[in-house]
C-alpha positions, -999 to +999 in steps of 0.1 A: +182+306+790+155+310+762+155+304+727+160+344+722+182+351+746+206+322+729+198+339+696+212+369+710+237+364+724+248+343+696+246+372+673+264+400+700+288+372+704+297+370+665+293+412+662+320+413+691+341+387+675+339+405+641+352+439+652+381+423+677+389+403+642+388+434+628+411+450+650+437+425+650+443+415+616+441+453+598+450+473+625+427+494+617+389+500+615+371+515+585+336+506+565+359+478+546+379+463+572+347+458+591+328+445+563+355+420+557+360+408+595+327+406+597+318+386+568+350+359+581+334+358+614+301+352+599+314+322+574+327+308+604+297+309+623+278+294+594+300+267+591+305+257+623+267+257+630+263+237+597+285+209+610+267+208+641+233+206+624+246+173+602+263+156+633+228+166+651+211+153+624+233+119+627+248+117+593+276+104+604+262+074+624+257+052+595+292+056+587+301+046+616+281+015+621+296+011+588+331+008+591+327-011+629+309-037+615+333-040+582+362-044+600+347-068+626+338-090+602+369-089+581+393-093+615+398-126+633+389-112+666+357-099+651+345-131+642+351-143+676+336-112+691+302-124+665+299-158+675+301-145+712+274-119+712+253-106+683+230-085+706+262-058+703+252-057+664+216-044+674+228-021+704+248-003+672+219+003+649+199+023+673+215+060+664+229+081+691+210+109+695+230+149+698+214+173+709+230+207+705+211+237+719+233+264+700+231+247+670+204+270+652+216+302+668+249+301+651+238+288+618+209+319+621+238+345+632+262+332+605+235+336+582+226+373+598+262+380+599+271+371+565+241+389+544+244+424+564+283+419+558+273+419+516+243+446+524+273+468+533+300+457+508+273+469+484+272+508+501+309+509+501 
């Protein structure tokens, strides 16, 4: 699949989602009930590829690291497990890498989603 034909389908995807929202919630479908289903759909997008693009961007491996070497040096076992093998400790620095291909078409379709949602709420 190419890099636009995830961006699209992203963004039909999150259009789809937005009027089946819609449809579910008011029952109805009018210029404000779309404009608010879409807007939802699109906030979800956007945060949803925004926590993908920090775990991508390994934010949270430090963390990590952090607490599993915290509490194996504040446990009994942990010390033993140190004066066994320190190589473990350098294995843990090296960050894991994640790799998400949909990352950036949901953060861009959240984003698209969300400003034509406003461009409309403006007409209504």
């Amino acid at each position: 699949m190419t890099k636009f034909q995830l961006y699209l389908s992203s963004f039909i995807s999150s259009v789809i989602l937005s009027v089946l929202i819609t449809f579910l919630i008011y029952k109805q479908i009018n210029m404000l009930t779309i404009v608010n289903g879409s807007f939802l759909v699109g906030l979800f997008y956007l945060i949803v590829g925004l926590v993908l693009y920090i775990i991508q961007g390994g934010f949270f491996n430090g963390i990590t690291y952090s607490f599993r070497r915290f509490f194996r040096r504040t446990s009994r076992q942990g010390d033993i497990m140190n004066d066994i093998s320190s190589a473990d400790e350098e294995e843990a620095l090296v960050p894991k890498d994640h790799d998400f291909p949909w990352t950036y078409p949901i953060l861009i379709s959240g984003c698209l989603l969300g400003c034509i949602s406003m461009a409309l709420a403006y007409t209504i």
